[in-house]
N, C-alpha and C positions, 0 to 999 in steps of 0.2 A: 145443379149438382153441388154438392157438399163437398168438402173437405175428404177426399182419397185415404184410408188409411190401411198400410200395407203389413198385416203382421210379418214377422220375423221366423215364426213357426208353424208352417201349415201344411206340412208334410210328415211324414214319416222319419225321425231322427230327432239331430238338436237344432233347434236354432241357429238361421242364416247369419253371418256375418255381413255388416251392412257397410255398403262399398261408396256411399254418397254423403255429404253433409247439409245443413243447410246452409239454403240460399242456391243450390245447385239447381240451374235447368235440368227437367230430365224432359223427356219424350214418349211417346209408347215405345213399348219395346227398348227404353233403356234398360239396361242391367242396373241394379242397386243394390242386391245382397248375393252371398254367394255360399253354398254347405261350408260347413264348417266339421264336416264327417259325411254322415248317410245324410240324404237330401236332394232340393234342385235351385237350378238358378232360380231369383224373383226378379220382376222385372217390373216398370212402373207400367202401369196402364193406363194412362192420361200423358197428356201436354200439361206443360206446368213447371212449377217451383215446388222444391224440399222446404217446408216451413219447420221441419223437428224432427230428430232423430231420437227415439226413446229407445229405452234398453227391449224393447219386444215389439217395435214397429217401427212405421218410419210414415211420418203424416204430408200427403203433399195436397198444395193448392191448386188446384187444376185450372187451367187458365181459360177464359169464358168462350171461345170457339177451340173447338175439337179437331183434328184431321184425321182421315182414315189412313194415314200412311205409316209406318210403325219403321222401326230401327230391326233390319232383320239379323240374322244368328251369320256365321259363318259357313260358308260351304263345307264340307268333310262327306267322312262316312254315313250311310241313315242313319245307323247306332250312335255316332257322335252327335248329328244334329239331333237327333230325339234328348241327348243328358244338357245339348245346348241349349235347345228350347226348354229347358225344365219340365218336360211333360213329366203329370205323374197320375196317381191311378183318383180317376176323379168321381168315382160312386162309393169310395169308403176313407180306409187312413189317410191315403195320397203315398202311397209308397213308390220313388221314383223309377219311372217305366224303362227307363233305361238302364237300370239294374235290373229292371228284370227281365227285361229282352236280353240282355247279355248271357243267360242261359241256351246253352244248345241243347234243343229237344230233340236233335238225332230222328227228323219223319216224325216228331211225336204232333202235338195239337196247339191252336189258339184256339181257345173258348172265349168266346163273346157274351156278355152276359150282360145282353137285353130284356133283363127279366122285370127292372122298373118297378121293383118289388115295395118300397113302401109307399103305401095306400096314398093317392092325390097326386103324388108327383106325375108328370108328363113328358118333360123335356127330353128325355133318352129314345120316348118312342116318337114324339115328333121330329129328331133330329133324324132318326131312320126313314121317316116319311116323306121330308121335305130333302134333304142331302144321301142318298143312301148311296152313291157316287163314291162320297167323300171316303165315309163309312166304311165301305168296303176298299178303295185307296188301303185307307190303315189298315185294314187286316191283311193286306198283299203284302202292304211292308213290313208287317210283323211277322209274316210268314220268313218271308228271304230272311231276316235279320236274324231271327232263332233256330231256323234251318225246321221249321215245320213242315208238315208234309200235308197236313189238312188243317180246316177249322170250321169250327160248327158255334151255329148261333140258336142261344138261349133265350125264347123267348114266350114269353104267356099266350098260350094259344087265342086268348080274349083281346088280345092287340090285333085285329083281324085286318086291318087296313095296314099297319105295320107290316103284316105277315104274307100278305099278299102283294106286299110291292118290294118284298125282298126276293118273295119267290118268283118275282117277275127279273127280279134286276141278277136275279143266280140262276136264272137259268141257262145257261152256257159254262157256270162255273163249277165242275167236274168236283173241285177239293173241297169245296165250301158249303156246306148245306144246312138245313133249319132242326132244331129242335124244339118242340114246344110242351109249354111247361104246364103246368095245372097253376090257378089264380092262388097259390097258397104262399103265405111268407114262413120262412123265409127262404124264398128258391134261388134266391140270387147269391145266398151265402157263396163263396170261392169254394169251399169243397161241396155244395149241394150243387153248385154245377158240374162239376165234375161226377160227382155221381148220379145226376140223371142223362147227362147226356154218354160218359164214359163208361157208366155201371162198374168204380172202381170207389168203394169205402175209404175215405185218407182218414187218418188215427187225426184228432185235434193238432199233434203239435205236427204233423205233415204238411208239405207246401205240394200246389199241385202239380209243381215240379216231378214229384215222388210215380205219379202218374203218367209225364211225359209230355205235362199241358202247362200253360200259362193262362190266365185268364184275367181280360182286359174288358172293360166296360165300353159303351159305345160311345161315350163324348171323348174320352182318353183316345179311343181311334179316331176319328175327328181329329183330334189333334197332334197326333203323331204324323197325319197324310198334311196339315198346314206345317209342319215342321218341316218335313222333306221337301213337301212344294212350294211352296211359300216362302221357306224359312222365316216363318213367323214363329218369333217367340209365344210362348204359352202365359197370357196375361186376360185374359177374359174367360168367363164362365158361363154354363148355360143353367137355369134353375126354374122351379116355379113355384112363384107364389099364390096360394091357397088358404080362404078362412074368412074371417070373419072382416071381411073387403065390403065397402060400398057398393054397390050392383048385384052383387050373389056371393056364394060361393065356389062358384065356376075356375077350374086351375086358369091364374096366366100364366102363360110361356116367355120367359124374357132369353133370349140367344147371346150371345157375347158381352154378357157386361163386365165393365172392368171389376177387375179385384180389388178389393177396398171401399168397394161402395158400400153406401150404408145401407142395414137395417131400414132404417125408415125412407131413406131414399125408394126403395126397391116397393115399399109399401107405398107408399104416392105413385108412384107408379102405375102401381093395379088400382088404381081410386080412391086409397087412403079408408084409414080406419073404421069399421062402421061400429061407433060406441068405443067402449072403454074393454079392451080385452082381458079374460081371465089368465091369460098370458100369452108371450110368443117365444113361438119355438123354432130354432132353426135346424135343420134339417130334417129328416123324415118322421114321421108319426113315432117309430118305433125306438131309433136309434137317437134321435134327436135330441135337444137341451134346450130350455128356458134362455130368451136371451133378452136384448134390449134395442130400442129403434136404434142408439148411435153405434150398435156392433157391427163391424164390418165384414162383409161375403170375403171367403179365401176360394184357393183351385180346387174347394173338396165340396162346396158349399152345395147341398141339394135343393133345400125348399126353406121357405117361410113361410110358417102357419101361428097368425094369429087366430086363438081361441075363445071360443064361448067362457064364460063364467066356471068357476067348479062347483061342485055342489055346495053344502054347508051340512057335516057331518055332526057338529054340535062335539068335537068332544069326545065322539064314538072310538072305541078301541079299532085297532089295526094290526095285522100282520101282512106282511109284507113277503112275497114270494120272488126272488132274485132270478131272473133266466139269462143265457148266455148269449139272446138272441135280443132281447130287448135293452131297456134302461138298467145304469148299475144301480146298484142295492142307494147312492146318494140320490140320484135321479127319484128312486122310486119314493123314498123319503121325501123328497121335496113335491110330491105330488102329494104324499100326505098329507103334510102341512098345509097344502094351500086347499086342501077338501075340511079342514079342521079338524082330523082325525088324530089319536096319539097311536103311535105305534109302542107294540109291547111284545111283537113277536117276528121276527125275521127267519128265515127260510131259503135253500136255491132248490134250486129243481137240478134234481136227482142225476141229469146227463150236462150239469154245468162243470167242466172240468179247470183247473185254473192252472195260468198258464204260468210260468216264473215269473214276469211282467207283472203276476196280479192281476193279470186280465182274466175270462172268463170263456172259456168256446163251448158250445155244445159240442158231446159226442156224435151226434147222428142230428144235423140240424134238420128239422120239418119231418122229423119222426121220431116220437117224442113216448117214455111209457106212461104207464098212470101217474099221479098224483096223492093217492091215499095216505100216505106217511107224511105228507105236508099238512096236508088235512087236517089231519088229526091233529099235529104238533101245536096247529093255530087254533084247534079246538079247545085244547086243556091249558095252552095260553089265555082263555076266556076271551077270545077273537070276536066282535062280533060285525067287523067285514074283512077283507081280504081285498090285496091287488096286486094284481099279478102282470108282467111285462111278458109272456111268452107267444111262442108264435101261433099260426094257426092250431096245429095239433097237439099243442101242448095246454092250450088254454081247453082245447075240447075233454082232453082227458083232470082235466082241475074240474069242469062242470061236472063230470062224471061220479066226484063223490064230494065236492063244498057244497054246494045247498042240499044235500040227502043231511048235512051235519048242522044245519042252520046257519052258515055261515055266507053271507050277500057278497057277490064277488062285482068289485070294478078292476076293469085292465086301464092299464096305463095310456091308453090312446084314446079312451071313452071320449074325451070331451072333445080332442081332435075329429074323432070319429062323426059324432055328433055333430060337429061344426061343418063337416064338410060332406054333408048327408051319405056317409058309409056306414055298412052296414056292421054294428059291433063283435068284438071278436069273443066269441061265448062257445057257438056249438061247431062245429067242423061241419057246412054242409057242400063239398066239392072234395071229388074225388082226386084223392092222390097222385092217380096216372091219368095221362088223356091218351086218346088217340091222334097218331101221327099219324095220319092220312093227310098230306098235306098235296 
């Protein structure tokens, strides 16, 4: 193991203040940074020594045998132990969970959103498979602590072994029951669970508060039930890495690793490199960025996929289609370049609304209308390919009038896709709704 290196920012807010110096022993489960506004405790995940404290991390040397024993939180209230442990929400921003449990849903809902929605990842449904104990633990607690009255789990009906051993492990459980999702991204969105399991439309700038729900991923419950039982602080992650690996493509599953590990650590791991990657990406296909072996996993960290080669576009014109669901407009640029394409035409899709932040939400995620006025606009820009980052339905409806115009479309995920033998996102063929016969 490498050098531990803990950012200072990996949550939703500003940047932790850092409570340790070097030459400090720390432990697992020592505290070392602390909000400094919205945010959560960090805490070192290793045995070891502080070798540097920079202005947006803090680097330690982990010391060559490990123990599985960790510095735990203080007893209190669940709500307290949950902002003690720094849980935070660990399938997207990381917004801290105990701010958002501090809402009273007055009977309203926990939605669980086991949807494991970008392509390869694993970890969310194998943690329901192997721990579904735990799993449900957290959503008890989250129940008592927001004053919910029910919660329901979101999950792909194509997760069948998943689904089957929750329906086995809920059956005596009267509040709690399954909802399953059609294989389509993006279903995991927060307001696209809410509206398929609640049938309640939230406007973009809505929380599903607005609803009467919260909605928590499955490793975050996980570790809201090691918070109150355990009091284990929140310093390890669960991920998988996927891609262009020695032996296959095949995901592996790695469970608890500490935060700060590296990039290439995580990659030796799974077998180390096979060849020279066209790059690696951390996090999911969709949502994901270009990164580097020495960068290190945070509490949000999904997957690592190194990739196949890009193409070699020669040079070819570009337009570039912006969606609310995929990569921002810089992401999809930097995919440009490394296909050797010049972009000359940019575009969002028509239900991207943007938030004060600058951020991006769709209006109605994973139902998505046509495309024809993008089309075109990439046409009389003299476009002659297109790339587009949208979800399933939105990419279906872009096929529906870019090649009628000559114009060759790649998505943003092709080469991921391609690496990890998925099948490319072009035509919509899986239905919207499934049957809940469960």
């Amino acid at each position: 193991m490498g050098n531990i290196q803990i950012l200072l920012r990996q949550h939703v807010g500003a940047p932790c203040a850092p409570i340790v110096k070097a030459g400090d022993e720390v432990k697992k489960g020592t505290l070392i940074a602390t909000p400094t506004g919205l945010g959560a405790n960090i805490f070192s995940s290793v045995y070891g020594v502080v070798e540097e404290v920079k202005e947006d991390r803090i680097i330690i040397k982990p010391d060559a045998e490990q123990k599985d024993e960790f510095v735990p939180i203080e007893e209190g209230s669940k709500l307290d132990m949950v902002k003690a442990a720094g849980v935070v929400g660990m399938g997207g921003a990381g917004f801290p969970t105990g701010v958002k449990l501090g809402t009273d849903l007055d009977g309203g809902y926990i939605l669980i959103n086991a949807a494991e929605c970008e392509p390869g990842l694993k970890h969310n449904i194998m943690q329901i498979e192997n721990e579904c104990d735990k799993v449900i633990r957290g959503v008890k607690y989250c129940m008592e602590i927001s004053n919910a009255a029910k919660a329901i789990f979101a999950i792909k009906k194509k997760n069948e072994n998943a689904v089957k051993t929750l329906k086995e492990a809920l059956k005596d459980e009267a509040a709690i029951s399954i909802h399953l999702l059609p294989d389509i991204y993006p279903m995991g969105e927060e307001r696209a669970v809410v509206r398929e399991t609640l049938g309640i439309e939230l406007e973009p700038t809505q929380l599903p508060a607005a609803a009467k729900s919260i909605v928590i991923n499955v490793e975050t419950l996980a570790r809201v039930a090691e918070a109150i039982d355990e009091r284990k602080p929140s310093f390890s992650k669960n991920l998988t890495v996927i891609g262009k690996i020695k032996g296959g493509n095949k995901p592996h599953v790695f469970m608890d690793v500490p935060v700060g590990t590296s990039v290439g650590d995580l990659i030796e791991m799974a077998g180390g490199l096979d060849g020279e990657p066209g790059e690696i990406v951390m996090g999911g296909p969709f949502t994901g960025k270009a990164t580097t072996l020495d960068a290190p996993i945070t509490k949000t960290t999904g997957g690592i996929i190194p990739t196949i080669e890009f193409p070699d576009l020669h040079g070819a014109t570009m337009g570039v289609l912006v969606c609310a669901c995929g990569g921002d407009e810089t992401r999809m640029r930097d995919i440009a370049t490394k296909m050797n394409s010049k972009v000359v035409s940019v575009a969002r899709c028509k239900q991207a609304a943007e938030m004060k932040s600058g951020a991006l939400k769709c209006e109605r995620p994973g139902n998505c209308p046509g495309q024809v006025k993008n089309s075109m606009q990439f046409k009389k820009d003299k476009c002659e390919y297109i790339i587009i980052g949208n979800c399933s339905d939105c990419s279906n409806t872009v096929m529906g009038s870019a090649p009628k115009m000559g114009l060759k479309v790649f998505h943003q995920t092709d080469h991921i896709m391609r690496t990890i033998g998925h099948p490319l996102y072009r035509y919509l063929r899986v239905s919207k709704k499934v049957d809940q016969d469960i």
